[in-house]
N, C-alpha and C positions, 0 to 999 in steps of 0.2 A: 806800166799802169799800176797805180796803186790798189788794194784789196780790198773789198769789204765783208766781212764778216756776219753772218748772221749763229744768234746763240740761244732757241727754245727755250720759254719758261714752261715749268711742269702743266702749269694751267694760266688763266687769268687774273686771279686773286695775286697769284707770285707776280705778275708783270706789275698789276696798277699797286702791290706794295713795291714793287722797283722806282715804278717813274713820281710817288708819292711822299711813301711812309717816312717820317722824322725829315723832311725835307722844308727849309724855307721859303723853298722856292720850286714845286713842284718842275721835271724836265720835260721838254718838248716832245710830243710824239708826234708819230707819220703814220700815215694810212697808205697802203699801197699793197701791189699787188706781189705775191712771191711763192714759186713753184705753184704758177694759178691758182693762189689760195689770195683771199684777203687779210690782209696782215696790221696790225698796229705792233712799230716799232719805236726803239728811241736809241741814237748815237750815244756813242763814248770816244772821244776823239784820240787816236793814238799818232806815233808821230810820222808813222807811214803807211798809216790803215785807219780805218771808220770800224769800230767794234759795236756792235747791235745786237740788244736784247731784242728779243717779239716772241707775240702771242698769235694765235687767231684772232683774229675779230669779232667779238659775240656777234655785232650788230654795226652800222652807221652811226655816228656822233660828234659832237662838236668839242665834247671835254671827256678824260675818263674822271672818275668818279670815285673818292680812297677815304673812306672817314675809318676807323679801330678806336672806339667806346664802347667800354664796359666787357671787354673781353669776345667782342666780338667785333668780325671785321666786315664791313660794307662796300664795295666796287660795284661798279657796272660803268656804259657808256650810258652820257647823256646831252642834250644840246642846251641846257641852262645851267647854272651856277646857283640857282633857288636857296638850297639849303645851305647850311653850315659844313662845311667838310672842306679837304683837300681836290683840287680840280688839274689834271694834266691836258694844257688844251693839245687840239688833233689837228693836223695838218695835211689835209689832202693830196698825194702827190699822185700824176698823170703817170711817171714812171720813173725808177730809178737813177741818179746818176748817171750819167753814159761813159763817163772816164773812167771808172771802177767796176773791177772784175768779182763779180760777185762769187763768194765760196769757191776760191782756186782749191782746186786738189792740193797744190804744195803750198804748205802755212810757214813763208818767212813771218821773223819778229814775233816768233811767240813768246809771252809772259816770260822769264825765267823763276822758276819754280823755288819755293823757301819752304821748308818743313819748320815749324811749330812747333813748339812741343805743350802746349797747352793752353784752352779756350780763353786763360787767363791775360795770358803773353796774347794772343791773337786781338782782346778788346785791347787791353793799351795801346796796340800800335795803329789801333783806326784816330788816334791825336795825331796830329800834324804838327808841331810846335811852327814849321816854317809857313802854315797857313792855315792857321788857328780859325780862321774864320770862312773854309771852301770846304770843308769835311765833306764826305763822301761816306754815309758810313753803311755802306750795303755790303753784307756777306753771302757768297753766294756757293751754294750745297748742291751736290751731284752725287750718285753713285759711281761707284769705282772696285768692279769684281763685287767683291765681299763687305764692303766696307762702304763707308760718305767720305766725303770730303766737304769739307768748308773755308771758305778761305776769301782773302782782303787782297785788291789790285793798291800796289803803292807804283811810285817811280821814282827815279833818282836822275837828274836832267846833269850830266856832265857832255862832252863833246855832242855825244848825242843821247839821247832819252834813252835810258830800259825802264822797264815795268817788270813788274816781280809779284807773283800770288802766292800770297804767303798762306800756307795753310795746314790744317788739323787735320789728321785721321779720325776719322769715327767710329766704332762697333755697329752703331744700329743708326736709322734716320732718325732724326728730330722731326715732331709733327705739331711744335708750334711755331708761330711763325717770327720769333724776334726772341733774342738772347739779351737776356739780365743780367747786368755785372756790378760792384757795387764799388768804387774809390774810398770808401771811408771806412772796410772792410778787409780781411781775407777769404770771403768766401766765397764758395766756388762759380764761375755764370753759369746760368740755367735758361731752357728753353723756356719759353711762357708766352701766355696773350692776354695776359692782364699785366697795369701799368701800375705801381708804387711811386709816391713820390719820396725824392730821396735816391733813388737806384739810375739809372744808365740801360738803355738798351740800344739795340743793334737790327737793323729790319736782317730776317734772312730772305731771301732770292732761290727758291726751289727750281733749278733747272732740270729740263728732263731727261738731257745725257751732258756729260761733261763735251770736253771741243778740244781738238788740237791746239788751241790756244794757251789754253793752260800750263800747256809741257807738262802733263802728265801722263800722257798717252805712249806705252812704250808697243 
C-alpha cells in the first residue's frame, strides 16, 4: 500500500503562506480529521506517496484566507471570498483515503538530500528552465540540533522519479517570512516582509520539526 505522509507547519500563518503566497493559483485544501485532532491539509503528489503539509484548524470554513500588504501578513478561515486577497478553498472530507498507510514508521522514498552552499545558489535554482511556467517556489525551514535548515523539493523524472531537497545550513532562525533575492544584482538574499519592486522573493514555510523525509535525520 502506498504512504502518506503528514508534515506540521510551525503555526497557521506558515500553512495559509504554503497553500497561498506568490502563487497563481492558490492549492487545494482538506479538512479532515488526524490523531483526533481537526486538521486543514494540502497534498504534494510524489511518485509513490501523497506528501502533506497541515496545520490545526483554527476554525470551520469554506476558503483559507492569505493577503501580505504593506509588510504585514493576513490569514484566517472564512466562508466568502468578499474582499481582495488570495483564497485556498476547503474541502471537507468524511475520512482519509483507505488505500494509504498514514505515517508508516519506515519512510521509503525519501527526498535525497543536496547541501548548498549558499542562500544565493539555493533562489536560482527554484527556476525551472523545463517548466518555466509550474514553479513551485516554497522554501521550507526546520530546526536541526543547533542550527535551521532551508531548502527547495526539485525532481529529476528518469526511469523513475527522485526528488532531492536541496538545502542551507543556517546559524540562527529567520523570523521573516519570505526571502529577497535580486537578478540584476550580486547581493546577498535576505529575510524580509516588505515587498520592493524590482527584487524576487521566495515564501518561507516554518515547519515545526523537520520529518524523515527529508533525509536528513541520522
Amino acid at each position: 500500500m502506498p504512504s502518506h505522509f503528514f508534515v506540521e507547519t510551525a503555526d497557521f500563518g506558515s500553512f495559509a503562506r504554503y497553500v497561498c503566497a506568490l502563487r497563481e493559483s492558490p492549492l487545494r485544501v482538506y479538512s479532515h480529521d488526524l490523531n483526533k485532532k481537526r486538521v486543514l491539509s494540502s497534498r504534494k503528489v510524489l511518485s509513490k506517496a501523497l506528501f502533506s503539509i497541515y496545520t490545526n484548524s483554527p476554525k470551520s470554513g469554506r476558503y483559507v484566507l492569505y493577503n501580505a500588504k504593506g509588510g504585514k501578513e493576513e490569514f484566517s478561515v472564512v466562508n466568502s471570498t468578499k474582499s481582495f486577497a488570495q483564497y485556498a478553498p476547503i474541502v471537507n472530507l468524511s475520512s482519509l483515503p483507505p488505500k494509504f498507510i498514514v505515517n508508516p514508521k519506515k519512510v521509503d522514498g525519501k527526498f535525497i538530500p543536496v547541501h548548498i552552499e549558499d542562500l544565493g545558489s539555493l533562489a536560482r535554482l527554484t527556476y525551472d528552465p523545463e517548466s518555466p511556467d509550474e514553479l513551485d517556489l516554497t522554501l521550507f525551514l526546520f530546526p536541526q540540533k543547533t542550527k535551521w535548515i532551508i531548502g527547495y523539493i526539485t525532481s529529476l523524472d528518469l526511469e523513475e522519479i527522485l526528488y532531492f531537497f536541496n538545502y542551507v545550513t543556517l546559524d540562527k532562525e529567520p523570523t521573516k517570512p519570505f526571502l529577497q533575492y535580486s537578478t540584476n544584482d550580486d547581493k546577498t538574499p535576505v529575510f524580509t516582509d516588505k515587498f520592493q519592486h524590482g527584487l524576487s522573493y521566495l515564501p518561507v514555510v516554518k515547519l515545526k520539526n523537520g520529518h524523515p523525509m527529508f533525509g536528513l535525520n541520522k
